[in-house]
C-alpha positions as CSV (number, residue, x, y, z in Angstrom):
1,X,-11.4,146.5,25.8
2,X,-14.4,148.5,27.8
3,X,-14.0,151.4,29.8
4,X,-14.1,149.0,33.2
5,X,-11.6,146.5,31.5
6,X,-9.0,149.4,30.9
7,X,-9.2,150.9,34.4
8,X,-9.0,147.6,35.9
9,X,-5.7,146.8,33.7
10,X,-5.0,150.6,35.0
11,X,-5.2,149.8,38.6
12,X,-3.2,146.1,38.2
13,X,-0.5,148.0,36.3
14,X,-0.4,150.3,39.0
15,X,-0.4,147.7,41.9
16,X,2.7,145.8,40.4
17,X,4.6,148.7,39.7
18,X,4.3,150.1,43.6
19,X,5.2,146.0,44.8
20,X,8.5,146.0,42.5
21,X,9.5,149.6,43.8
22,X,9.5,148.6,47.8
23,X,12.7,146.0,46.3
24,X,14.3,149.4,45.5
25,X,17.8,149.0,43.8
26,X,18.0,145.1,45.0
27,X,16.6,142.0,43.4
28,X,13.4,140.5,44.5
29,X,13.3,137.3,46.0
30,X,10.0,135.7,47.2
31,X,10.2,132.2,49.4
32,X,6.9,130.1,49.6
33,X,8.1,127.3,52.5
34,X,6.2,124.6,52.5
35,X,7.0,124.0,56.7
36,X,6.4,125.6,60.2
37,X,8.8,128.1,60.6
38,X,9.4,127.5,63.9
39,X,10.8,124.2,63.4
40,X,14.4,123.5,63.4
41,X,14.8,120.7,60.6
42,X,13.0,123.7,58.2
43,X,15.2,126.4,59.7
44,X,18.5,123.7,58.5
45,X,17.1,123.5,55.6
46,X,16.7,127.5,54.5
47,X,20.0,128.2,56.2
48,X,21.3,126.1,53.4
49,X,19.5,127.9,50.6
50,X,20.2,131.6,52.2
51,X,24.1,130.2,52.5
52,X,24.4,129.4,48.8
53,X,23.2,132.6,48.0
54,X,25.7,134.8,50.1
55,X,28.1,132.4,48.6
56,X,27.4,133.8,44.6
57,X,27.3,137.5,46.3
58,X,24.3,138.0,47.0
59,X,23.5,139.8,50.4
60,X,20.2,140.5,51.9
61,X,20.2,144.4,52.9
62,X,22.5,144.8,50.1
63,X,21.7,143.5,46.5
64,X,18.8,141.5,47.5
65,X,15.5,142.1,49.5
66,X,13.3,138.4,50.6
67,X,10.1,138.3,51.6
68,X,9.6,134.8,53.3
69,X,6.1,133.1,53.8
70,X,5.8,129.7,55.8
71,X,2.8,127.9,55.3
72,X,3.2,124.9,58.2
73,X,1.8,121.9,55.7
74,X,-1.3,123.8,55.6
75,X,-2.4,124.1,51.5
76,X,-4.9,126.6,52.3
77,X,-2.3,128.3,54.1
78,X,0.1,128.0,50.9
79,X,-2.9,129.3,48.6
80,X,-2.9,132.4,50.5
81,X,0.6,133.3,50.8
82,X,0.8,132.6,47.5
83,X,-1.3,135.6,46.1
84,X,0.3,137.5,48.7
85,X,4.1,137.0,47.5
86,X,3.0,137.7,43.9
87,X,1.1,140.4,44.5
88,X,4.6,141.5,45.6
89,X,6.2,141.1,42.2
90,X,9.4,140.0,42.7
91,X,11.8,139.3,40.1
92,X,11.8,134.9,41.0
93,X,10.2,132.8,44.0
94,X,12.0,130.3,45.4
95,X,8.5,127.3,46.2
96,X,9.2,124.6,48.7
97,X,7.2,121.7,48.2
98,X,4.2,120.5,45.7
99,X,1.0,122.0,47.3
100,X,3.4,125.4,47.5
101,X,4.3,125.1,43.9
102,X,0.7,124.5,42.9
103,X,-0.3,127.0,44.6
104,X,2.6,129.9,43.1
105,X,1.5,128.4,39.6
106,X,-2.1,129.1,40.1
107,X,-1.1,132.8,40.6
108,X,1.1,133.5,37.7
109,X,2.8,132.0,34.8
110,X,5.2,135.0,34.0
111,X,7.2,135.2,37.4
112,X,10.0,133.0,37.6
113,X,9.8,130.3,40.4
114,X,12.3,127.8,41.3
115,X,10.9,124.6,43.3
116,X,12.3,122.5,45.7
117,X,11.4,119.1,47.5
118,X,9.1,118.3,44.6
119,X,8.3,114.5,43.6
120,X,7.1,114.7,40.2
121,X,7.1,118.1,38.5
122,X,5.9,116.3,35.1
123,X,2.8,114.6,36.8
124,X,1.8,117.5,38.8
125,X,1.6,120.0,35.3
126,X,4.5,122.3,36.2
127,X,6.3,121.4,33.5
128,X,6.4,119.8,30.3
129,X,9.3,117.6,30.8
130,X,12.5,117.2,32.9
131,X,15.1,118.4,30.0
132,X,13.1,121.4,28.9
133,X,10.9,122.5,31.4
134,X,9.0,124.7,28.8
135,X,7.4,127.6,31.1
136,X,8.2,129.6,34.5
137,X,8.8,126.8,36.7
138,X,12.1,124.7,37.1
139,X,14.4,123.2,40.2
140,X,15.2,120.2,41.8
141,X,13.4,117.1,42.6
142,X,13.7,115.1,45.7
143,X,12.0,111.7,45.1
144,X,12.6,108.8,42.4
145,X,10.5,106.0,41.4
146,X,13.7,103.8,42.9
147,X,13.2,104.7,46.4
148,X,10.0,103.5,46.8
149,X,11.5,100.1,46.0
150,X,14.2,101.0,48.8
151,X,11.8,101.4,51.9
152,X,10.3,97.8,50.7
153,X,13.4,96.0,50.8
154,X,14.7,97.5,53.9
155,X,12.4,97.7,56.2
156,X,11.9,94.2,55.3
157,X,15.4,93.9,55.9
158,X,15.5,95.4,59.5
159,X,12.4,93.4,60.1
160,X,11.8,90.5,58.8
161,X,8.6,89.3,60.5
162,X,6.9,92.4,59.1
163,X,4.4,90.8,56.1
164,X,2.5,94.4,55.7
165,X,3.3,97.5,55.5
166,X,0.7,100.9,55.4
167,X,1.6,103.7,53.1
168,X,0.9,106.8,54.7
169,X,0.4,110.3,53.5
170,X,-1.8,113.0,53.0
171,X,-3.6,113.2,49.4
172,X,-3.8,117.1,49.6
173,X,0.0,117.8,50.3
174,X,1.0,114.8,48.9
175,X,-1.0,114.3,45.4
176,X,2.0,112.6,43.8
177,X,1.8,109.4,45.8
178,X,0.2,107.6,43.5
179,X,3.1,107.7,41.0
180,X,5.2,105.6,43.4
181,X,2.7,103.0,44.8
182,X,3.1,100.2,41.8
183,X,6.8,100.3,42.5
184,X,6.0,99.8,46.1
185,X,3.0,97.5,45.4
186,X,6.0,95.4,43.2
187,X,8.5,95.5,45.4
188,X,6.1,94.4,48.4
189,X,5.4,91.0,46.1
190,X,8.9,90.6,45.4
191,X,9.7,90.0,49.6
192,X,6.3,88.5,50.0
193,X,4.9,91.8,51.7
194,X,1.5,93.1,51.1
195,X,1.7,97.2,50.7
196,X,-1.5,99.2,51.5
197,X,-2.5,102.6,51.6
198,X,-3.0,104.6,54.2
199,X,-4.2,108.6,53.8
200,X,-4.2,111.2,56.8
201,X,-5.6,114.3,57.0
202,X,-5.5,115.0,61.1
203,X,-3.5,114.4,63.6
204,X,-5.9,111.9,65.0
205,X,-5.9,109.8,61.9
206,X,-2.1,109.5,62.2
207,X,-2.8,108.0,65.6
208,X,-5.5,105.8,64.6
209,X,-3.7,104.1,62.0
210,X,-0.3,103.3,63.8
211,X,-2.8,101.9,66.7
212,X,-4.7,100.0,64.2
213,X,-0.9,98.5,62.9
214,X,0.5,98.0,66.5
215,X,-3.2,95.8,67.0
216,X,-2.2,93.8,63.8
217,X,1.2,91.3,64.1
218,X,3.6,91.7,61.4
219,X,2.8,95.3,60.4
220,X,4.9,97.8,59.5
221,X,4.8,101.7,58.3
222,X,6.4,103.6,55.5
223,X,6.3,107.5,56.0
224,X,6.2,108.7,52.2
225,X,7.8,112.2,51.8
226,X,5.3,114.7,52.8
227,X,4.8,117.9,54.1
228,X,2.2,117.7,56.5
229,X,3.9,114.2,57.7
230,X,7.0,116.4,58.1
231,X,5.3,118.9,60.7
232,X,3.5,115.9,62.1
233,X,6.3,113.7,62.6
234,X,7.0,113.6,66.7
235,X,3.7,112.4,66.5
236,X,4.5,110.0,64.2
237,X,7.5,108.6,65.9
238,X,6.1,108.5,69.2
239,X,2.8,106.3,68.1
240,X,5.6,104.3,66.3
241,X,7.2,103.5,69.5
242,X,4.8,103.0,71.7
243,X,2.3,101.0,69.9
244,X,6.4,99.4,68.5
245,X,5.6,99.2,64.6
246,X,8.7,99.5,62.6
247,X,9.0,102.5,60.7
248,X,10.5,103.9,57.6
249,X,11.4,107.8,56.9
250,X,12.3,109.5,53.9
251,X,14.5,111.5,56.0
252,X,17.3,110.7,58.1
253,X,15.9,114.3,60.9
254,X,12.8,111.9,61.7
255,X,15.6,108.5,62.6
256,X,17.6,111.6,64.6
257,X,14.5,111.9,66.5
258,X,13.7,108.6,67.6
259,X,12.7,107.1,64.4
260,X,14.1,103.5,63.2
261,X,15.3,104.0,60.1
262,X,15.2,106.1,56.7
263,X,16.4,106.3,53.0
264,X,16.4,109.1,51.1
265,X,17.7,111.9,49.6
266,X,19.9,115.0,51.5
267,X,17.7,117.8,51.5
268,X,19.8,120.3,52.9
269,X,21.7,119.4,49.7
270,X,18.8,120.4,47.5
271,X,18.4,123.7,49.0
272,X,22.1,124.6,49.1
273,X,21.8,123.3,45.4
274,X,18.7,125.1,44.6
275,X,20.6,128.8,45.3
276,X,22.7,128.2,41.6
277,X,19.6,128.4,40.5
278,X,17.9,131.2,41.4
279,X,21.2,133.5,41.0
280,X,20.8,132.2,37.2
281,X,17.6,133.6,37.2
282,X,18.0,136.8,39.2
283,X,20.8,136.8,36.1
284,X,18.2,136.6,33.6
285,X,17.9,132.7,32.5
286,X,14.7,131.8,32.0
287,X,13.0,128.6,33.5
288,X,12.3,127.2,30.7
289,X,15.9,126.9,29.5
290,X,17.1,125.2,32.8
291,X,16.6,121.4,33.2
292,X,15.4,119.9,36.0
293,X,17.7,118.5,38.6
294,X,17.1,114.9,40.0
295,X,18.3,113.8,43.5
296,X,22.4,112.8,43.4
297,X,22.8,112.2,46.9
298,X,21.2,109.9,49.5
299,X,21.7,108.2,52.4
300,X,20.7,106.1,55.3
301,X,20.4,106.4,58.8
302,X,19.0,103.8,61.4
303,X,18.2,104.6,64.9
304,X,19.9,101.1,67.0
305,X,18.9,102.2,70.3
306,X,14.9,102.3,68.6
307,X,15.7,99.0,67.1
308,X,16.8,97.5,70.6
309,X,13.4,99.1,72.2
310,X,11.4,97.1,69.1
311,X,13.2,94.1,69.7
312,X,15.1,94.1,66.1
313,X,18.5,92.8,65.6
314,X,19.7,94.8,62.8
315,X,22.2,93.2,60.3
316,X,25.8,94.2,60.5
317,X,25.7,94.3,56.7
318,X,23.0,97.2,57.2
319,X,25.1,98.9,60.0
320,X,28.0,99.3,57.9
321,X,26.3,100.5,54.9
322,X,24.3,103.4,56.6
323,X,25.7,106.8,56.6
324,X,24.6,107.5,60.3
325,X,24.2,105.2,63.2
326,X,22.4,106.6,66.4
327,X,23.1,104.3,69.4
């Protein structure tokens, strides 16, 4: 190593040991979120994660000092908070959503991090496989191959006269879509339903392709899970309605909203699940010893009074199976 090497190593040496003394005598916890912080469903969700916690003792103030970044759906966004929590040093980073967890993994490979609301953890490189994750990175996935065969069938279901149905998402926050679209391309031919793709990257192509469905009888929308499509949804929602193409959400927030109808996994669950994680790693566990968690819990919720305004009769059967009914 050269004289400018060493001082360098010096100076980073330096920098990491001033970030982990402003945690003082408590345990650092860094949070990457992968929404807008001012938004409710987000603020649900982390209530959930900050509940578990207090619930295995440990107390902000107290035992435990959080530094919390929200990046709004906004990878850039995520790429800079990123260097900026790890620069922090703390002793595990809790990552909400791929492009977050991409991001946290481009900065280090020695801090812990446990992920949450991430569709395919093996796909995306963070880690080796579900049983033994194999590096820094483990948590809880929100998304299985099944579901995608799930908005297919009921949307098709709720709408029968529906013969196509656009994909949407956005390829830089969600780069695991791929993985799901021959089980929805299947399940389209199984009801006779064409399935397409359809990628956003601005609010205005979110408008121009639910105008372009509403143009075109017989279309319909699937809303994959998706950050930006998350932060974007009343927008979503509202074009749904007013240009009346029946939708499908991955989460039951955007049915409680307006939306028609979704299927999906409880994410408040996940992050109230993901807190048993990070307390085993604020414990000393390491990552790579802790499997990775697949979705136990999901449910259905179907907006009738949205249905009524689209001119859908939904099936009694459907009614009594959802978890939630809005009228």
């Amino acid at each position: 190593m050269n004289r400018r090497d060493a001082l360098l190593a010096l100076a980073a040496l330096g920098a990491a040991s001033t970030a982990r003394a402003q945690f003082g005598r408590s345990r650092g916890l860094g949070v990457l979120m992968g929404y807008a912080e001012d938004d409710p469903v987000a603020q649900t969700r982390f209530a959930a994660f900050r509940e578990g916690l207090a619930a295995l003792g440990w107390v902000e103030g107290k035992n435990l000092k959080m530094e919390v970044r929200w990046s709004a759906g906004d990878p850039n966004q995520a790429a800079v908070f990123a260097k900026e929590l790890v620069a922090l040093a703390p002793d595990a980073i809790l990552s909400n959503t791929t492009p977050v967890t991409a991001a946290l993994q481009r900065e280090t490979r020695s801090i812990p991090i446990v992920f949450t609301v991430v569709s395919d953890p093996v796909g995306s490189g963070f880690v080796q496989n579900l049983s033994r994750p194999g590096g820094n990175i483990t948590g809880l996935i929100n998304l299985e191959a099944s579901l995608a065969e799930k908005w297919v069938q009921l949307l098709s279901q709720v709408a029968p006269k529906v013969k196509r149905m656009a994909v949407m998402f956005n390829t830089q926050t969600a780069p695991y879509a791929e993985y799901y679209l021959k089980r929805l391309n299947a399940a389209g031919d199984a009801v006779g339903v064409k399935t397409f793709i359809a990628t956003v990257r601005r609010e205005k192509d979110i408008e121009e392709v639910v105008t372009t469905l509403g143009r075109e009888r017989g279309s319909g929308l699937i809303v994959m899970t998706d950050s930006y499509l998350l932060v974007n949804r009343k927008l979503i929602i509202a074009a749904a309605a007013r240009r009346k193409v029946p939708t499908i959400y991955y989460t039951g927030d955007m049915v409680m909203e307006g939306g028609l109808i979704s299927y999906g996994v409880d994410v408040v669950d996940l992050f109230r699940r993901a807190a048993p994680y990070v307390d085993r790693v604020l414990r000393g566990a390491k990552p790579a010893d802790l499997p990775i968690e697949q979705p136990s819990k999901f449910e259905m919720f179907i907006n009738a009074k949205t249905a009524k305004a689209l001119g859908l009769a939904i099936p009694q059967s459907m009614l009594l199976r959802a978890d939630k009914v809005i009228e």
